[in-house]
C-alpha positions as CSV (number, residue, x, y, z in Angstrom):
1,X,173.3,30.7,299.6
2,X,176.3,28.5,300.7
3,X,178.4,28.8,297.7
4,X,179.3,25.0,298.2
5,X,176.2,23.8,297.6
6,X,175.0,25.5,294.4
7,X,172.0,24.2,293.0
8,X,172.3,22.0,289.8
9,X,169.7,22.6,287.1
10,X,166.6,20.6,288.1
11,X,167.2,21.2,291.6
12,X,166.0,24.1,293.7
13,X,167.0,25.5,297.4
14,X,164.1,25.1,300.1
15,X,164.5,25.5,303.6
16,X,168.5,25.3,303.1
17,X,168.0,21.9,301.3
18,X,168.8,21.1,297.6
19,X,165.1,19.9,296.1
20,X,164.5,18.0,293.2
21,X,161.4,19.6,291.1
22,X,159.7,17.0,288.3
23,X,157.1,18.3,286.2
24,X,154.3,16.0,286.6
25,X,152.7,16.3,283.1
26,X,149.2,16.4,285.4
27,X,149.8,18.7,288.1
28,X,152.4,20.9,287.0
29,X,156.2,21.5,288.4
30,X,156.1,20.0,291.8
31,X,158.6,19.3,294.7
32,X,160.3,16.1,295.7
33,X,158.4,16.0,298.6
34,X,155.1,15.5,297.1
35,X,156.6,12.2,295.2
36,X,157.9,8.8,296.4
37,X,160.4,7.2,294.7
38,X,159.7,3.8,293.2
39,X,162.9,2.6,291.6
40,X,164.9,2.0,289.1
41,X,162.3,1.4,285.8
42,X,164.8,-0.4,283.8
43,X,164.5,-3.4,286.3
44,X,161.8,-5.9,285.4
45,X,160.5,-8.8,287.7
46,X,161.3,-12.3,286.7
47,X,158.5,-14.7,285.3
48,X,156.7,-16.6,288.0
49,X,158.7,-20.0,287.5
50,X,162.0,-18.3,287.7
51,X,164.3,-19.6,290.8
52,X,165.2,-18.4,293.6
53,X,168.5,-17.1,292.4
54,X,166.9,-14.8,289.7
55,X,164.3,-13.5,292.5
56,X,168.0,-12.9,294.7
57,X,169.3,-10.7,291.6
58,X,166.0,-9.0,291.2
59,X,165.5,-7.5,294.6
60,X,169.6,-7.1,295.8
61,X,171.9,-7.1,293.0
62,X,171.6,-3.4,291.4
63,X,174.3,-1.3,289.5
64,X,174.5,2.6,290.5
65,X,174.8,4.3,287.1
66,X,176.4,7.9,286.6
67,X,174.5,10.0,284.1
68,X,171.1,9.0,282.2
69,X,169.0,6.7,284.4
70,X,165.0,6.1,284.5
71,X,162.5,5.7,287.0
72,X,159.6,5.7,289.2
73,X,158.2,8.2,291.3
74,X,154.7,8.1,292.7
75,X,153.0,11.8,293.2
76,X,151.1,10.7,296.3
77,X,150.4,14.5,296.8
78,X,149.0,15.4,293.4
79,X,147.6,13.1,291.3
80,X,148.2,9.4,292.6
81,X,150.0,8.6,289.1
82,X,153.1,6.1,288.9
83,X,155.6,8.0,287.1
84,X,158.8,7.2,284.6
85,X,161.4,10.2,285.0
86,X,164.5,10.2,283.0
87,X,166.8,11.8,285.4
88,X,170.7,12.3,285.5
89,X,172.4,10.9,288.2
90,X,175.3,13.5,288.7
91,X,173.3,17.1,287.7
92,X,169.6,15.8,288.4
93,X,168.2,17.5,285.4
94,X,165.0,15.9,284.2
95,X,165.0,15.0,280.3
96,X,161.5,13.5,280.5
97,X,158.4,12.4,282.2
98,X,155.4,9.5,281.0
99,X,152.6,7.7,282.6
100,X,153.2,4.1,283.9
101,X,152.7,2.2,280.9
């Protein structure tokens, strides 16, 4: 292993790539590359009368946190389920996973 890119906890090596793992509380510990990655799950979409300007801040205007951070992931090669991780942004360890609400 390249001792430059030691893995963080809640990250594996595969293939010579750092890979997130999340525990999908259906399928078990799986790889990143069984997921797709939804978003932030903090963000919420604006009523249907909002303007244009609140749509604008919705879909562009986003911050980029360091440390505790939640969102979506899809596991579109397990068990189709939208869900909420609460990830780390600097050490990528997973503190929990739920179900779309």
């Amino acid at each position: 292993m390249n001792p430059a890119r030691v893995p963080s906890r809640g990250r594996t090596e595969a293939a010579g790539d750092l890979m997130l793992r999340i525990p999908c509380p259906h399928c078990g510990t799986r790889d990143e590359v069984e997921f797709h990655y939804g978003g932030d799950a903090s963000v919420r979409r604006p009523a249907a009368d909002a303007d244009t300007a609140a749509y604008a801040a919705y879909v562009y205007e986003r911050t980029n946190p360091k440390g505790w951070h939640r969102e979506w992931w899809f596991h579109a090669a397990g068990c189709r389920q939208w869900l909420e991780v609460r990830r780390h942004t600097v050490s990528h360890v997973i503190e929990s996973v739920t179900g779309q609400p």
